[in-house]
N, C-alpha and C positions, 0 to 999 in steps of 0.2 A: 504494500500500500504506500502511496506516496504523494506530495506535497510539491509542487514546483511552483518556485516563487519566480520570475524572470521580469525584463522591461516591458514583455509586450503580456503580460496579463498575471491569471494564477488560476492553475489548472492542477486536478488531482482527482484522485478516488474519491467514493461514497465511502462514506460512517467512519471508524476508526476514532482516534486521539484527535484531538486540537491538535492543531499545528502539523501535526502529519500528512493528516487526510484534508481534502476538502470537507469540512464539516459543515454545520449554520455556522457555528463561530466564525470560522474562517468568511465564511461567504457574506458574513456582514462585516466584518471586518475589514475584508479587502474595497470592497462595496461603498462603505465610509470613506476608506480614504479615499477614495476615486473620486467620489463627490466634496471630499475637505477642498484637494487638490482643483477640483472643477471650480469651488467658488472662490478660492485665490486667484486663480486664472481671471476670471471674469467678472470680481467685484459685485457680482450681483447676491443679490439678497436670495432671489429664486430664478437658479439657473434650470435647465430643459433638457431632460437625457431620451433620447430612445431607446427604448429596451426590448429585446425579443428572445426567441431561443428557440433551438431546435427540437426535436419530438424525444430526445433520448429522457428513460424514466425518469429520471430526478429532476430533468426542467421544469415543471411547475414549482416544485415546492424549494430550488433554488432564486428561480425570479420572483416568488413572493417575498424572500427575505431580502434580496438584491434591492426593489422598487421599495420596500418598506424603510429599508435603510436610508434611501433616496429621502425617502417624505420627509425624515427626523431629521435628517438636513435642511429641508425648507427646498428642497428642489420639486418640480414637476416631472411627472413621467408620464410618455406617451407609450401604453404597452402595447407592441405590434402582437405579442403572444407569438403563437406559432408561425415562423418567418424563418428566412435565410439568411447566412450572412451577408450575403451583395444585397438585400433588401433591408436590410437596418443600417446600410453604408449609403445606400440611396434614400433612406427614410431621411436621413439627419440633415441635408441640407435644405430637401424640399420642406421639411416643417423649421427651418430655423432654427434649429436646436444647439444649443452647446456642447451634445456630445454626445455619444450612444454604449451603449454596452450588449454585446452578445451572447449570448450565454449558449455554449456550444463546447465541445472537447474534438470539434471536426473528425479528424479518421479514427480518433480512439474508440474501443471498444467502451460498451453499457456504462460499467460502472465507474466511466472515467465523469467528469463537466470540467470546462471551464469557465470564466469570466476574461471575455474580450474586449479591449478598451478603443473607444475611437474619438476623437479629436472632432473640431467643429463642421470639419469637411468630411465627416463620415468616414477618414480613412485614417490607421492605424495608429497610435502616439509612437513621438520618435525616444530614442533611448532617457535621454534626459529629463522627459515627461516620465517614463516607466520609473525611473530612478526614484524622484521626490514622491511616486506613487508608493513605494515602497517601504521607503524612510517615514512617511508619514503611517502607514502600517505599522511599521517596525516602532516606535515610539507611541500609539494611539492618539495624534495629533487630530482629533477631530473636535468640532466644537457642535452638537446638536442644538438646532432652532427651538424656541421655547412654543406654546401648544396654539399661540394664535398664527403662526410662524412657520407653521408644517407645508409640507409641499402637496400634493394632489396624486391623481391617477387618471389619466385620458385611454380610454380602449379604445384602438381604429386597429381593425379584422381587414383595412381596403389595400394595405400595401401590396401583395406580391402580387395582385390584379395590376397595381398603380406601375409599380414598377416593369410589368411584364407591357402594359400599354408605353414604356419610356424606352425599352428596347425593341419594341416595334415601331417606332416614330426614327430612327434611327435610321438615315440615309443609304446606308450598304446591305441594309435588312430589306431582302426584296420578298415579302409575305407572296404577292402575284404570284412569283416563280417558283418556290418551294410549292404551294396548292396543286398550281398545274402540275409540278414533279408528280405527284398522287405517293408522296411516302409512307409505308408501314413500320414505323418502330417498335420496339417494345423496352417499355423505358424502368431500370431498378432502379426506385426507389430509396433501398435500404430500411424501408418503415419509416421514413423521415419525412424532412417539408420537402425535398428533393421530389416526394411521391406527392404532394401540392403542387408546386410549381412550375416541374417540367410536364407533367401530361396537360395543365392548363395551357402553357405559353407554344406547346405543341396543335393543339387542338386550336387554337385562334389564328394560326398558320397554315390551316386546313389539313393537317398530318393524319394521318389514324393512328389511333396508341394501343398500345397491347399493353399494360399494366402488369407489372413485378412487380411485389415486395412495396406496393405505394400509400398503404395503412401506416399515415403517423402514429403506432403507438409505442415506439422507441424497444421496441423486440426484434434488435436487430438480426434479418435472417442468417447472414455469414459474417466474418471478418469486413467491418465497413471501409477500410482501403479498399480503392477501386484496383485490383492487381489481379491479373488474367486469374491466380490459383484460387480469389474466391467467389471466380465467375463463372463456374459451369451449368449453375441454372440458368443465366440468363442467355449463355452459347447456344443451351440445347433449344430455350423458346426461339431465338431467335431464327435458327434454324426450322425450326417446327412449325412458327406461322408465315415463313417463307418473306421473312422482313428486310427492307433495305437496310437496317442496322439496329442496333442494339446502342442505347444509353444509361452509363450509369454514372451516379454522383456520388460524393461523401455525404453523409448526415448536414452539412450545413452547407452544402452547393457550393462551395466555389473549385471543390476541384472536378473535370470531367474529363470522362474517358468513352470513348467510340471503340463498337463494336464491328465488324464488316458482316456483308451478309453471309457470310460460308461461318461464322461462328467464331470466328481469330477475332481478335485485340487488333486493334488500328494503330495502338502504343500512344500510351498518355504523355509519353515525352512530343508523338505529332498533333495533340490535338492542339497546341500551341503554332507549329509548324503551318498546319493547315489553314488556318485562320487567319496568321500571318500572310501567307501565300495570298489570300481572300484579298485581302484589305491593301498589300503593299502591290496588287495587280491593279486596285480603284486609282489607289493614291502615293505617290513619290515618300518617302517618308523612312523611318533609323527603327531596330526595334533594339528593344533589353529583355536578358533573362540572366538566369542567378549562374555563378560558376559551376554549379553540378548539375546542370541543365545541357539537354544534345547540341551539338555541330551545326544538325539539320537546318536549325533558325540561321543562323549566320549565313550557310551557304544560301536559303532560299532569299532571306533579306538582300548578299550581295549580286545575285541574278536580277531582284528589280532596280539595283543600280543606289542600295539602302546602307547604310552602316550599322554596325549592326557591336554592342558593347554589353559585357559578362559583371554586373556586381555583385556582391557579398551574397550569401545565400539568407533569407531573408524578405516577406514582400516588402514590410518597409525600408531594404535597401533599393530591391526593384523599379519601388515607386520613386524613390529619389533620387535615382540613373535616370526613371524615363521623365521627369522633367525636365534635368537638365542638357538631355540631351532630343527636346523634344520627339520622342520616341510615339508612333503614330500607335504601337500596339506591344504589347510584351507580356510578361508572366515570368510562371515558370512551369520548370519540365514535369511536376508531376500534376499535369494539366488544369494549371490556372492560367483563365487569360483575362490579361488587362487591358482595358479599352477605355481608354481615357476623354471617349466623345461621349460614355455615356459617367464612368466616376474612374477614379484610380483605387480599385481593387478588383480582386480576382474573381469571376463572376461570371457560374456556368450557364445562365442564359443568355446571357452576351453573348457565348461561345457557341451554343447550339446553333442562336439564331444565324450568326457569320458564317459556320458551317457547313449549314442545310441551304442556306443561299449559293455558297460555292459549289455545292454539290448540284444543286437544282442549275446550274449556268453550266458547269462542267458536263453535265448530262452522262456522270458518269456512278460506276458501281465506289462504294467504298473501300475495296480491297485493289480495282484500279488508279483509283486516286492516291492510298496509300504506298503502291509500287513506281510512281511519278515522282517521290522524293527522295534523294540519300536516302543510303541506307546505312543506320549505324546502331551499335548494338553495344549496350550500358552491364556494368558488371558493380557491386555496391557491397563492399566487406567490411568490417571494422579489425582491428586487431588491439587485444585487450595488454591493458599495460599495468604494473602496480602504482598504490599510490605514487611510494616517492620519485617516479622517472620522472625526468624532466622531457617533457614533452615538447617544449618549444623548442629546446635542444637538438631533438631527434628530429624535428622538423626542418631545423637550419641544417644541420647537418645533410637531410636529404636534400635542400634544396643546393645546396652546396656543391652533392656528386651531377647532377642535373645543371650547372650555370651556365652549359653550351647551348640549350634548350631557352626557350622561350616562358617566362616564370612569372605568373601572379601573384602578389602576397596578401592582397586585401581580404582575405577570408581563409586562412592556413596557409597552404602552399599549393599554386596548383602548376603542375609542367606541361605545356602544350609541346607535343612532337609533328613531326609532320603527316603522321597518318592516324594521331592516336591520342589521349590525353591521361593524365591520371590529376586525383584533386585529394588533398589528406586535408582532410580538417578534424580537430580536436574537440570533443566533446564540453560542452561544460557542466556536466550533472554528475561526469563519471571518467576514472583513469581509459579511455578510449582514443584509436584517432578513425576516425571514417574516412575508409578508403573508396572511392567510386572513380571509377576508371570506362572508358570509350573506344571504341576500337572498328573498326571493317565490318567483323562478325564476333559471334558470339564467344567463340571459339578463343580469338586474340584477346577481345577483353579480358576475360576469364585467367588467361596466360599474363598477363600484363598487373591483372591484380596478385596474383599466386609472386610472381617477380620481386612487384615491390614489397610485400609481405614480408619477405624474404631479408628483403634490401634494411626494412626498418627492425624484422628483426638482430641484424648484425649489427646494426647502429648501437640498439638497445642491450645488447647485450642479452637477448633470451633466446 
């Protein structure tokens, strides 16, 4: 059971100890200070949070302690309830709000939640915000509003409708073209809002849906990472209703993965790729995605004549490459895509919509689409270290035997070769370093991770 406390929120188990687990304690706790920190921020007496959360069990009886905590602040809450993350990202700006919180544990399994913090733009706090979140936890720096003083509770159920009509307004969203396509999907859920909002935003697209696992009541069917080994239900349906593809999401939608029609994975590293492809075919324009993210982007980016730049792993590093490098569209490889026409977060209706428009123009199958891009093939190991190694050591050290090669340091070390990549980044919860490595085929990755393994064990001395 366990407790992570980090910059960008504070996620953990159900029940257990204070402090260990996500408890109520914990959950009000963290919750306060979010809202101490919101009204130093913003000076106001009664500042405006959006609050939602995905279908996993403990989301009810987490947002009630989250919004109550709110109130005792003197803050107002608009509760979306059951909602997505790109829909409480999009809620925040259209209602003017000072800030949102999601309450989701995204691919974690049931008995994980978290509390996700977002800024007045609906998109993620940066480190230094996280920080003083923290410190103010850490000390119990809150002050609660006295009882004339309390803040409120607004329910609006309209959002993933509002938001699903804001990415169909949406210039490259060709609704016409996808209808006449006459697509058959069949779309997993997970039990989550996933099973809300994509068979909705499919179906006012004139799609037909075949429905998987689309009962929000947080019983998740398999392992909710969208990863080929815990998708053979929705292989076989797809297969079975004789569907142009297959869709599935994490429990809080922003990450997606495509299915082809023969039953194969279309690989979540291209639903970023694909989209890309979409959008940088409309329009001239740079993309970004994280350093353990595929090739594929950069090479389809520099065929439309695009630049195409790798940040820290991270969306909110993501997000602040792609402004400053005015970046038309990005994410990252384990299929989030960000589209910045409609917010800067990662956001699988965004994605579908870009998608099934491309697909519907291409007028082609999604396993042919998919054989039209690079092909590169991702290998992802860790190798376990004791406490006292010194990790940054063994890092420098690698990047050391590598300084002929081509080296990024803003996120571990990562060494581009000319046919092939490897990226080590060091854990911060645990003596680990994560190895993810790229290569031709499956085969050379595989060989390329087992190498360097090798390489840092001699470093290490194990």
């Amino acid at each position: 059971m366990t407790l992570i406390k980090s910059i960008s929120g504070i996620r953990g188990t159900i029940g257990g100890k204070v402090g260990e687990n996500l408890t109520p304690i914990d959950a009000v706790k963290f919750a306060s200070a979010y809202g101490a920190w919101l009204k130093g921020e913003t000076k106001k007496q009664h500042p405006t949070v959006v609050v939602g959360r995905d279908a996993r069990i403990s989301g009810a009886m987490i947002q009630q302690l989250v919004m109550n905590s709110l109130v005792g602040l003197g803050i107002h809450v608009i509760d979306l309830g059951l909602s997505t993350t790109p829909t409480v990202e999009v809620a925040v700006p259209i209602e003017e709000a000072d800030g949102g919180i999601i309450l989701t544990a995204s691919h974690n399994p049931k008995q994980w939640n978290a509390l996700k913090l977002l800024n007045n733009k609906g998109e993620f706090l940066n480190a230094t915000n996280g920080e003083k979140i923290l410190k103010i936890a850490e000390h119990d720096d809150y002050f609660f509003a006295e009882v004339d003083d309390l803040g409120s509770i607004t329910k609006n159920n309209t959002y993933i409708d509002r938001h699903i009509d804001e990415v169909l307004k949406l210039k490259l969203v060709d609704v016409d073209a996808i209808s006449i396509a006459g697509f058959k999907v069949v779309v997993d859920g997970v039990n989550s809002t996933g099973g809300i909002a994509i068979p909705k935003l499919l179906r006012k697209m004139g799609v037909e849906v075949v429905e998987l696992y689309c009962e929000p009541n947080g019983h998740f069917p398999h392992n909710p990472e969208p990863l080929k080994e815990h998708l053979t239900d929705l292989s076989a349906l797809v297969i079975k209703e004789k569907a142009d593809l297959g869709i599935v999401v994490d429990p809080d939608v922003d990450r997606l993965a495509f299915m082809s029609e023969d039953g194969e994975m279309f690989g979540e590293e291209y639903t970023l790729v694909a989209c890309a492809d979409y959008v940088l075919g409309k329009q001239k324009g740079n993309t970004v995605s994280n350093l353990s993210s595929s090739r594929a982007l950069r090479d389809v980016t520099e065929k439309h004549g695009g630049s195409y730049e790798a940040s820290a792993v991270g969306e909110v590093n993501v997000v602040e490459l792609m402004k400053s490098n005015n970046a038309i569209i990005g994410g990252e490889g384990n299929g989030g895509i960000i589209y910045p026409e409609l917010h800067y977060g990662r956001d699988s209706l965004v994605g579908v919509a870009l998608f099934l428009t491309h697909l519907a123009e291409k007028k082609s199958t999604v396993s042919a689409l998919r054989k039209s891009y690079p092909s590169y093939y991702m290998s992802k190991n860790k190798i376990q270290l004791t406490p006292t190694m010194d990790v940054d050591g063994i890092l420098s050290q690698f990047q050391e035997k590598n300084k002929e090669e081509t080296i990024t340091t803003i996120d571990g070390v990562k060494v581009d070769y000319e046919k092939y990549w490897v990226h080590l980044r060091k854990s911060n919860t645990e003596p680990i370093i994560r190895i993810y490595t790229e290569a031709l085929s499956q085969e050379e990755a595989d060989q390329l991770a087992e190498k360097t393994i090798a390489v840092l064990k001699e470093i290490a001395g194990i």
